[in-house]
C-alpha positions in Angstrom: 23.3 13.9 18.1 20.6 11.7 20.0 17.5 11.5 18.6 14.3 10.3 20.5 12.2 8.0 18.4 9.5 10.5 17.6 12.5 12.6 16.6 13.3 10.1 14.2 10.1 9.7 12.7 9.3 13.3 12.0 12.8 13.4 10.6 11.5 10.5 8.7 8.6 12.4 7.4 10.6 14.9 6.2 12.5 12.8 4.3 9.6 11.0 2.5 8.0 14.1 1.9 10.8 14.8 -0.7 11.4 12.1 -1.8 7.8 12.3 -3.2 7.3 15.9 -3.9 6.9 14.9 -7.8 4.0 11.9 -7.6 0.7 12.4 -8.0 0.4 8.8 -9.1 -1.5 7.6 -5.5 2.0 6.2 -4.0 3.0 9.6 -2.9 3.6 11.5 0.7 -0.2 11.8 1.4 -0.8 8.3 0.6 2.3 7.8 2.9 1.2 9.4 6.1 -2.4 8.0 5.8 -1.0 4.3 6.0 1.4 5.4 8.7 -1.3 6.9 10.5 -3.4 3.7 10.2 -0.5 1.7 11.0 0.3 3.2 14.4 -3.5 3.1 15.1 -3.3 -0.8 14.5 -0.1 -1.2 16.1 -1.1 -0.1 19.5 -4.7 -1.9 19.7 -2.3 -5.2 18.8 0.3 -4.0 20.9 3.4 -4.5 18.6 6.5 -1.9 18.7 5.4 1.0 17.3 8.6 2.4 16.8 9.3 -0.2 14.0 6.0 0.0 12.7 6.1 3.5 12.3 9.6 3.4 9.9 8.2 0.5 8.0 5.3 2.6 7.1 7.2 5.3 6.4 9.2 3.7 4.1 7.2 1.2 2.7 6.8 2.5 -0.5 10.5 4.6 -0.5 11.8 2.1 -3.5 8.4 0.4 -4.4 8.2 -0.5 -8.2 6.2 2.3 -9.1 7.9 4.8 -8.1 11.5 3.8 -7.6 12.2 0.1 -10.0 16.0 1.0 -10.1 16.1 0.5 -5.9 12.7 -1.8 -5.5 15.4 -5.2 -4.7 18.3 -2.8 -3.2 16.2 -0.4 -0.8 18.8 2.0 -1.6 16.8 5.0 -0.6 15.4 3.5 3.2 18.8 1.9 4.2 19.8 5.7 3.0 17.6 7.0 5.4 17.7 5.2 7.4 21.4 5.4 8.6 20.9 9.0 8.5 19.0 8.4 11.5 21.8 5.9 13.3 18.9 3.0 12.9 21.4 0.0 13.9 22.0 -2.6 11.0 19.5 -5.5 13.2 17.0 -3.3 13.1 17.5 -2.1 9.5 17.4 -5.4 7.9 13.9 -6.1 9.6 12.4 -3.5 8.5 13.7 -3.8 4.7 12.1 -7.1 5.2 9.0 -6.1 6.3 9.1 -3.7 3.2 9.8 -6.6 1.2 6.8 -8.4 2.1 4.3 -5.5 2.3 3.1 -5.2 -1.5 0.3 -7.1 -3.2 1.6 -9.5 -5.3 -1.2 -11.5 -6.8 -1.3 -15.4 -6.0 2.0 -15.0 -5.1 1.3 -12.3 -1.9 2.9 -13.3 1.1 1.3 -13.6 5.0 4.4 -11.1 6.8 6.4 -13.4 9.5 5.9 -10.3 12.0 3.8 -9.0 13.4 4.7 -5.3 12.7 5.2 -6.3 9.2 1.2 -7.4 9.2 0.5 -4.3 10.8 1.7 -2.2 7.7 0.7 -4.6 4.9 -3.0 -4.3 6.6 -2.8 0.1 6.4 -1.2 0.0 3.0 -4.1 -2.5 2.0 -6.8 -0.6 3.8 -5.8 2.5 1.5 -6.6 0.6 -1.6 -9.7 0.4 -0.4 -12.8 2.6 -0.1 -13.0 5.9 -1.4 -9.8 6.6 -1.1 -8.7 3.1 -2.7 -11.6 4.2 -5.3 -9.9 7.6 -6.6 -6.3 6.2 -6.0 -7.4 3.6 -8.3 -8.5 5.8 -11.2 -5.7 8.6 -10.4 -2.8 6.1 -11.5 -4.6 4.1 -14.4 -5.4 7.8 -15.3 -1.4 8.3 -15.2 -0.9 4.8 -17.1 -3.1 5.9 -19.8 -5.3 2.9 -18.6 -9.2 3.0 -19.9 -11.6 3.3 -17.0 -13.6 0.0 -18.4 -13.3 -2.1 -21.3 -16.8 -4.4 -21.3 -14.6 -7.0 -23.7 -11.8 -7.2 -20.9 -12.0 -10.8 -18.9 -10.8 -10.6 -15.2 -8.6 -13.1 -13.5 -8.4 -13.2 -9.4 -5.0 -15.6 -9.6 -2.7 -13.7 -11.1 1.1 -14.4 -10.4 3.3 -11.6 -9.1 4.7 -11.1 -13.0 1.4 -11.1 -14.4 -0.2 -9.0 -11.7 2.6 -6.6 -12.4 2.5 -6.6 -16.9 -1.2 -6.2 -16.5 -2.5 -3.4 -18.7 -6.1 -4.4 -17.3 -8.5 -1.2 -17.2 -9.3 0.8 -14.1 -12.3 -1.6 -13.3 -10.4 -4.5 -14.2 -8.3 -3.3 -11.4 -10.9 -4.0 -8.9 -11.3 -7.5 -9.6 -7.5 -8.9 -9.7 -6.7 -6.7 -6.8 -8.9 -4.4 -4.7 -12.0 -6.9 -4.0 -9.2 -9.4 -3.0 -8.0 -7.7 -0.3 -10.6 -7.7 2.2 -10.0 -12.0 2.8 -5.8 -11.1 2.9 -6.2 -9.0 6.2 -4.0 -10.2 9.0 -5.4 -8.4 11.8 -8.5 -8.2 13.7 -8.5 -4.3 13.7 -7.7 -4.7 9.8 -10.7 -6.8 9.1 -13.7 -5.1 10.7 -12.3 -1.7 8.4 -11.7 -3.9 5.7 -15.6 -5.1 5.7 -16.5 -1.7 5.8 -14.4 -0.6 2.8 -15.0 -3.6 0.6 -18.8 -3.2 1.2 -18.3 0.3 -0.1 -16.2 -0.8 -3.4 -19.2 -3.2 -4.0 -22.0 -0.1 -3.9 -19.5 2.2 -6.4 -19.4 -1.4 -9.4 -22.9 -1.9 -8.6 -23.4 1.9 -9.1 -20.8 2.4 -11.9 -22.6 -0.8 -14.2 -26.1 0.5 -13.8 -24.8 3.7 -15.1 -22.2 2.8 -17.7 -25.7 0.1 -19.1 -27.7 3.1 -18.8 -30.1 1.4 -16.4 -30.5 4.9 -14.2 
C-alpha cells in the first residue's frame, strides 16, 4: 500500500511510541516528539527536506546507548522500521548516518556532514537544555542512582567519547561536561538564538542551586 510521507511519519510515531512505552529515563516518546517537533520547526526556516528530518528525529534515539546498547552500532530497530515503511535503502543509510552523528560525544562530538543531520543534532541538543534539559537531567541521574551534587567532584569540559560515556559524575557535574557545552556546538542560526536563551536559563538554576545548597538565601 502507498503511503504519503505524513502517513509515514505518523506511522513512525506509532512505532516509537512503543518502542518507548517503558522509559521514564528522559530518552523516551515525549522527549521524542519534542525534538521532532523542533526539528521540523528548524528544518523549514533552513529549508532542508523535511521529510528526512522528520524520520531522523524520530528515530534518533530508536537504538541510542541508553536505551538500546545491544542495537546502538547495528540500528537494528530504525532499519526495522524503517522498511516497514518501504523507505528505499539510499535513503535509509542517510538517515542511520545522520543518527550516527546526532549524539553528544564529548571532545570527540562530530559537526553532521548534512544539513538535515544538523537540523536534528540542534533539537535533540536544544532538549538538554532549559527547563526541560534541567528536569531531564536530574530524572535519569535519579534512575542512575547518581547524587545531585558532590562539592568534592572536579569537572572536566574535554572529555573523550569513552570517558564522557563511564562518567559516574553527579547530576551537577552533568552540567559542566555536557549541558553548558552545548550552547557553542549549535549548527544552525535558528538553533543558536534558542540555545542563548536556554543556556542563560541553566546559568540562573547553578547560580540559584549554589546560593541555596551554601545556604546563602
Amino acid at each position: 500500500m502507498l503511503r504519503t510521507q505524513s502517513q509515514i511519519l505518523e506511522g513512525i510515531t506509532e512505532d516509537i511510541k512503543e518502542l518507548f512505552a517503558s522509559d521514564a529515563g528522559g530518552h523516551d516518546y515525549d522527549h521524542t516528539m519534542r525534538v521532532y517537533k523542533m526539528a521540523m520547526m528548524i528544518a523549514r526556516e533552513e529549508h532542508a527536506r523535511e521529510f528526512i528530518v522528520g524520520i531522523a528525529a524520530l528515530l534518533h534515539d530508536a537504538d541510542d546507548y541508553k536505551v538500546s546498547p545491544d542495537t546502538e552500532k547495528t540500528h537494528d530497530n530504525a532499519v526495522r522500521i524503517m522498511k516497514k515503511y518501504g523507505i528505499s535503502d539510499v535513503q535509509t543509510d542517510n538517515i542511520c548516518r545522520i543518527i550516527e552523528q546526532v549524539s553528544f560525544s564529548g571532545r570527540d562530538s562530530v559537526v553532521p556532514d548534512t544539513l538535515e543531520g544538523k537540523i536534528v543534532q540542534d533539537a535533540d541538543r536544544l532538549d538538554a537544555m532549559g527547563a526541560i534539559g534541567i528536569a531531564r537531567a536530574f530524572a535519569y541521574g535519579g534512575s542512575h542512582h547518581r547524587k545531585i551534587f558532590d562539592p568534592a567532584e572536579t569537572y572536566r569540559a574535554d572529555l573523550s567519547k569513552e570517558e564522557y560515556r563511564n562518567s559516574q559524575s553527579s547530576t551537577i557535574g552533568h552540567f559542566y561536561e555536557k549541558l553548558l557545552l552545548l550552547k557553542d556546538m549549535m549548527n544552525t542560526s535558528s538553533g543558536k538564538i534558542m540555545a542563548q536563551h536556554r543556556h542563560d536559563f541553566m546559568e540562573m538554576f547553578l547560580d540559584e542551586f549554589d546560593a541555596e545548597w551554601e545556604g546563602r538565601i
